[in-house]
GUDO-630342 format. One record per atom (N, C-alpha, C, O): x, y, z; residue in three letters. Coordinates in steps of 0.2 Angstrom, whole numbers, plus 5000, padded with zeros to 4 digits. Layout:
REM residues N
XYZALA
...
REM end
This chain:
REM residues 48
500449945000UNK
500050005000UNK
500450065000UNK
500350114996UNK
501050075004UNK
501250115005UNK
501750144998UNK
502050194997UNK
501750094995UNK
502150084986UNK
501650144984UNK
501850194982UNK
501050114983UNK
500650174979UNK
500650244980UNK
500850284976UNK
500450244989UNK
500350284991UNK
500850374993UNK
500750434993UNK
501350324993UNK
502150374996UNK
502650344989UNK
503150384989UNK
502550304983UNK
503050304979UNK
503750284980UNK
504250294977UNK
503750234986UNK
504350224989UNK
504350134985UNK
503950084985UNK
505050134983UNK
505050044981UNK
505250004984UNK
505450024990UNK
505249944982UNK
504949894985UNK
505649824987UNK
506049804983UNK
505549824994UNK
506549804996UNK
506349734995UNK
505749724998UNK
506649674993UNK
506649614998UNK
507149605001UNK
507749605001UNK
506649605007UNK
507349595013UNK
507649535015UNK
508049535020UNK
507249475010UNK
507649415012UNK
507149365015UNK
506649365018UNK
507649315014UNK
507449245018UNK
507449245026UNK
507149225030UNK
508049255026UNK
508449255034UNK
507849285036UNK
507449255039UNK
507849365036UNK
507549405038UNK
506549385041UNK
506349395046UNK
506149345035UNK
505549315037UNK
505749275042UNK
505549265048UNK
506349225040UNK
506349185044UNK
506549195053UNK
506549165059UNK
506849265052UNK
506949265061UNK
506449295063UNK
506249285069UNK
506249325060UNK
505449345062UNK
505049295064UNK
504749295070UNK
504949245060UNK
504549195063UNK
504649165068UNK
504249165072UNK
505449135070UNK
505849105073UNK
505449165081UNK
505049135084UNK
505649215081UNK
505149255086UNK
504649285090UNK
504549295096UNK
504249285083UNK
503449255086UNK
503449205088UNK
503349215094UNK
503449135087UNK
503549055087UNK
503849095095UNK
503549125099UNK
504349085096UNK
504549105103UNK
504249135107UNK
504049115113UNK
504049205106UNK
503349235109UNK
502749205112UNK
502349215117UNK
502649155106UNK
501849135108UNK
502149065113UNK
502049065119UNK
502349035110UNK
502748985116UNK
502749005123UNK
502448975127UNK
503049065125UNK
503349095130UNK
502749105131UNK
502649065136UNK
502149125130UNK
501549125132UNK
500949075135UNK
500649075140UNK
501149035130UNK
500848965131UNK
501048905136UNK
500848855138UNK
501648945139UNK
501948895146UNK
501848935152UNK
501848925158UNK
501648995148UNK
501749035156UNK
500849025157UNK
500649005163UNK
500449025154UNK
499848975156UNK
499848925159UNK
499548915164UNK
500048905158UNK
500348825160UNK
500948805168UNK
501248755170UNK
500948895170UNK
501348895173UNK
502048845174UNK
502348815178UNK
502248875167UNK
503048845165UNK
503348885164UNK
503048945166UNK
504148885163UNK
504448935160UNK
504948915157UNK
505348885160UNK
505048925150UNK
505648905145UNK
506448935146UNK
506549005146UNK
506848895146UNK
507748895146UNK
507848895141UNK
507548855138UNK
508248945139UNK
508548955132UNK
509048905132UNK
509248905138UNK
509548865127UNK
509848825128UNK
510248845123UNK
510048885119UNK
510948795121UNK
511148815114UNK
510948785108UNK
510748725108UNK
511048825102UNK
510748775096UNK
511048695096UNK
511548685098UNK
510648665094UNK
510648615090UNK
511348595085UNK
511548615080UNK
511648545089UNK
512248545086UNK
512248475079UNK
512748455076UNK
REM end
C-alpha cells in the first residue's frame, strides 16, 4: 500500500530476515503458552 501511496520501492529483505521473524513469534507465543501452563522456558544452545 504504501508503494502506491508514498511511491517508495519495493526491498526484499530476504529469507533470513522472514525467517527470524518467525523464529520469534513462534518463541513469543510459546513463552506464552507455558506461562499458562505455569511453565517457564530455558534457552539452551542450538542444536548441534
Amino acid at each position: 500500500m504504501s508503494q502506491l501511496k508514498f511511491g517508495t520501492a519495493y526491498v526484499d529483505k530476504g529469507t533470513e530476515y522472514y525467517e527470524a521473524k518467525y523464529r520469534c513469534h513462534q518463541t513469543k507465543w510459546l513463552q506464552k503458552e507455558a506461562a499458562a501452563l505455569n511453565l517457564q522456558l530455558i534457552p539452551t544452545q542450538g542444536i548441534a
